[in-house]
C-alpha positions in Angstrom: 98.8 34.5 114.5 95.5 35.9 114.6 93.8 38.8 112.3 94.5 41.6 114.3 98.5 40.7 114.8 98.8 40.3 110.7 96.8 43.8 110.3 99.8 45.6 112.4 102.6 43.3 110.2 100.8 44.5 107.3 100.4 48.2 108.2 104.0 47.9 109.0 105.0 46.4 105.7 103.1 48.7 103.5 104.9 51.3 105.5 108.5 49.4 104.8 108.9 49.7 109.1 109.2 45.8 109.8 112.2 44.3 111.0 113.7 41.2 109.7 112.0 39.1 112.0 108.5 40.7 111.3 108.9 40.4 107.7 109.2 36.7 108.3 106.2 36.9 110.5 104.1 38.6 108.3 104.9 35.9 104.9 104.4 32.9 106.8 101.3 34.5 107.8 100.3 35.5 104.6 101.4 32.3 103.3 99.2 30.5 106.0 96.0 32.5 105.6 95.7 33.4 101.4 92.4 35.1 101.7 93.9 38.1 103.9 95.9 39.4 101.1 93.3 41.4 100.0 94.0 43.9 103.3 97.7 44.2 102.0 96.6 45.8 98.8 94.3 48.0 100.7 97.3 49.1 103.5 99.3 49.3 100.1 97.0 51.8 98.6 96.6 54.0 101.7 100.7 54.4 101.9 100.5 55.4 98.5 97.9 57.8 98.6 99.6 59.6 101.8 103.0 59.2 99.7 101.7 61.4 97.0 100.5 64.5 99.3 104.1 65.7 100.1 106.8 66.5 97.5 109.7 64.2 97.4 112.9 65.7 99.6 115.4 63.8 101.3 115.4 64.4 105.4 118.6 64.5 107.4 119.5 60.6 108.2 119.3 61.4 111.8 116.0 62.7 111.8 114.1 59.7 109.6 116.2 57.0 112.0 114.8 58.6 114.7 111.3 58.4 113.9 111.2 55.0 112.6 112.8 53.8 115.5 109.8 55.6 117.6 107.6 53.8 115.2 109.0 50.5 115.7 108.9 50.7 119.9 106.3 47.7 121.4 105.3 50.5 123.6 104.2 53.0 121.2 100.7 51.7 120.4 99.4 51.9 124.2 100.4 55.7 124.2 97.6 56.6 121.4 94.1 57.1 122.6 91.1 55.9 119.9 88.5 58.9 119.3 85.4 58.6 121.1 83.4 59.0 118.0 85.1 57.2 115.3 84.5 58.9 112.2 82.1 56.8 109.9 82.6 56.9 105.8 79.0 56.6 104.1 81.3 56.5 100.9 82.7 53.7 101.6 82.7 50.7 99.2 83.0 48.3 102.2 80.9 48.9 105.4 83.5 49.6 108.1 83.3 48.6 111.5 82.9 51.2 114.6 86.0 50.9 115.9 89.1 51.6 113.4 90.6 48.3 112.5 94.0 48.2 114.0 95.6 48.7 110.5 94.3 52.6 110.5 95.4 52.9 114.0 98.7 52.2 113.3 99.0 54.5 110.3 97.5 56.7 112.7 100.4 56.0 115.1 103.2 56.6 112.1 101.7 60.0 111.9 101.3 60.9 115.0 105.4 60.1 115.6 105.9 62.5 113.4 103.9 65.4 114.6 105.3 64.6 118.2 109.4 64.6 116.9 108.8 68.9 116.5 110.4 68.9 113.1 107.4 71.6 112.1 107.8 71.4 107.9 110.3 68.4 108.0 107.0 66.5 109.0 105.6 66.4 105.9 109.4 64.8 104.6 109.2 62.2 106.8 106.1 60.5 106.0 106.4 60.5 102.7 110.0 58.4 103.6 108.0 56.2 106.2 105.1 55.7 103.1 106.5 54.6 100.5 104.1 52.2 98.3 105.2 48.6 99.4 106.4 47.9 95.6 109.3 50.5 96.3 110.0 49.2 99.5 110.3 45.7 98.5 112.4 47.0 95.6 114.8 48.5 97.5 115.3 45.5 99.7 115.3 43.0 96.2 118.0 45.6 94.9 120.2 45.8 98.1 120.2 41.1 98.7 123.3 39.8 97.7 121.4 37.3 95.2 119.3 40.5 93.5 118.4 39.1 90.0 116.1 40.2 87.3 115.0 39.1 83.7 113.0 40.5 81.0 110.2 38.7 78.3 108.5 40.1 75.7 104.3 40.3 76.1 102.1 39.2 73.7 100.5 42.0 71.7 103.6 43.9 72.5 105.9 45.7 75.2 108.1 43.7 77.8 108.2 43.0 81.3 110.8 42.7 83.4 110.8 40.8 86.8 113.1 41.4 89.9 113.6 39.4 92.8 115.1 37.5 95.6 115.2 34.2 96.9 116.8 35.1 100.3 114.7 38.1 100.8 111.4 35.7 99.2 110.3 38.6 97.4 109.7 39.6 93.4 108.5 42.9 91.7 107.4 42.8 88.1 107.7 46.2 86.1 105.8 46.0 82.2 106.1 48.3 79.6 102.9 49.8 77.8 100.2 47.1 78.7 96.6 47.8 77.6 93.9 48.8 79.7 91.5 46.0 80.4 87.9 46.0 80.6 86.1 46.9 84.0 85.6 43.5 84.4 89.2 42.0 84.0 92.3 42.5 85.5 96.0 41.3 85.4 96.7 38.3 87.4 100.0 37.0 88.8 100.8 33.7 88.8 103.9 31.6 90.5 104.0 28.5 88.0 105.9 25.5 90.3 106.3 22.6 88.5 102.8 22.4 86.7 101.0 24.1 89.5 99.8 27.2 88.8 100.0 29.4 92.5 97.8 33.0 92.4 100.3 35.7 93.3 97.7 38.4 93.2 95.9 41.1 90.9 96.7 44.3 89.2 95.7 46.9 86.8 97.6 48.8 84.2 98.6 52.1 85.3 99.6 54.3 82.2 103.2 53.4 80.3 105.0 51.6 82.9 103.2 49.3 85.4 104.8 48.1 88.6 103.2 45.1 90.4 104.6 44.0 94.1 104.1 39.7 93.6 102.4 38.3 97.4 105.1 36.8 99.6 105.9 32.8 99.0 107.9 33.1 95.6 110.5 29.7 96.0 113.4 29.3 94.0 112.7 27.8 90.3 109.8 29.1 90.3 108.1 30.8 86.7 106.5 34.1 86.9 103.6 34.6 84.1 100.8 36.8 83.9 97.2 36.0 83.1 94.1 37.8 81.7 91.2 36.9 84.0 88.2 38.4 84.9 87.6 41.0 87.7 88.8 39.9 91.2 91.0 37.3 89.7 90.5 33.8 88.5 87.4 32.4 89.9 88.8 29.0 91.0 91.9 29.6 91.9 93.1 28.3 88.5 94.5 30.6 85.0 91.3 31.3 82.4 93.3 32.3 79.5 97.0 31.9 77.8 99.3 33.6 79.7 100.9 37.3 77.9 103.8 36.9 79.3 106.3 34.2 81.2 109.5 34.7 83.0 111.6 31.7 84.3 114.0 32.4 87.3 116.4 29.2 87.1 
């Protein structure tokens, strides 16, 4: 698979639109190329960030089946145009390319759909559905698997933290009461512990009294889930820096 299939699977993931098969796509993918994962937090954050323009109501079943199932059509993408004059950020933090990376394109797409479907106000209702932040998404799908399990561990210095997860759908969310705020330059890292071999499973920051982290694809069964300390951007070579605050076995 090459960078600009996994930007579409990712798009699609962060929009929880992927079918099964995708989903598989996209972890062996992920699995296969490490140092793309930081374009999932990024397609993460912008299904997020739409989420929260539009006040939560549920949309008739009909309607939202309908659009995702526009969405999800091969054909789709060769019916939108790109701008002529792509619209150039100077405040960005990364220098962006001319043309839109296929990831905005497709976000583009999802809204587009929605325009198109002539629901007028129900519009709004439907993206937020299509947008959810990935963490909800994979939630949902952790919650619904037969084999849906969870645990919870106490964190040093105080609070708990309670993982979820699922070893058919390959997929864990930790949720942590009342951890501190780090210094700018540290953040939270995730770690799959398998056997003695500590396996990054990405970065995150604390986000007020309850902090909800999605784990990267490539959890196996047996494995520990603990969380590091380390300093900004994660640990520098690939290996934990500090004690971990927190570990979680899953056998």
């Amino acid at each position: 698979m090459d960078k600009q299939e996994f930007d579409m699977l990712s798009a699609g993931e962060a929009l929880g639109a992927l079918s099964d098969d995708d989903r598989q796509a996209y972890r062996r993918a992920l699995a296969d190329h490490p140092e793309w994962a930081a374009d999932t937090q990024e397609d993460a954050g912008t299904a997020a960030a739409l989420a929260d323009l539009v006040e939560e109501v549920v949309p008739p079943a009909h309607v939202l089946e309908s659009v995702l199932a526009r969405i999800d059509a091969p054909s789709a993408a060769t019916d939108v145009k790109e701008p002529a004059h792509p619209d150039r950020s100077e405040s960005a933090v990364v220098t962006k390319p001319s043309r839109p990376s296929p990831r905005r394109r497709w976000f583009a797409l999802a809204a587009s759909v929605v325009l198109v479907a002539g629901i007028g106000i129900g519009a709004s209702i439907i993206v937020q559905q299509a947008t959810r932040p990935a963490y909800v998404t994979a939630l949902d799908r952790i919650e619904s698997a037969s084999d849906a399990q969870q645990a919870t561990a106490e964190v040093a210095g105080g609070g708990s933290a309670t993982l979820h997860w699922s070893a058919s759908e390959g997929e864990a969310v930790l949720v942590a009461d009342e951890l501190p705020s780090l210094s700018d330059d540290q953040t939270y890292e995730l770690w799959y512990v398998r056997g003695e071999t500590p396996i990054s499973a990405g970065v995150f920051d604390a986000t007020g009294s309850t902090t909800t982290a999605l784990l990267e694809p490539g959890m196996q069964p047996g494995d520990v889930v603990a969380v590091t300390v380390e300093p900004q951007g994660g640990a520098p070579d690939g290996k934990p820096t500090s004690e971990p605050i927190v570990v979680i076995p899953t056998a």
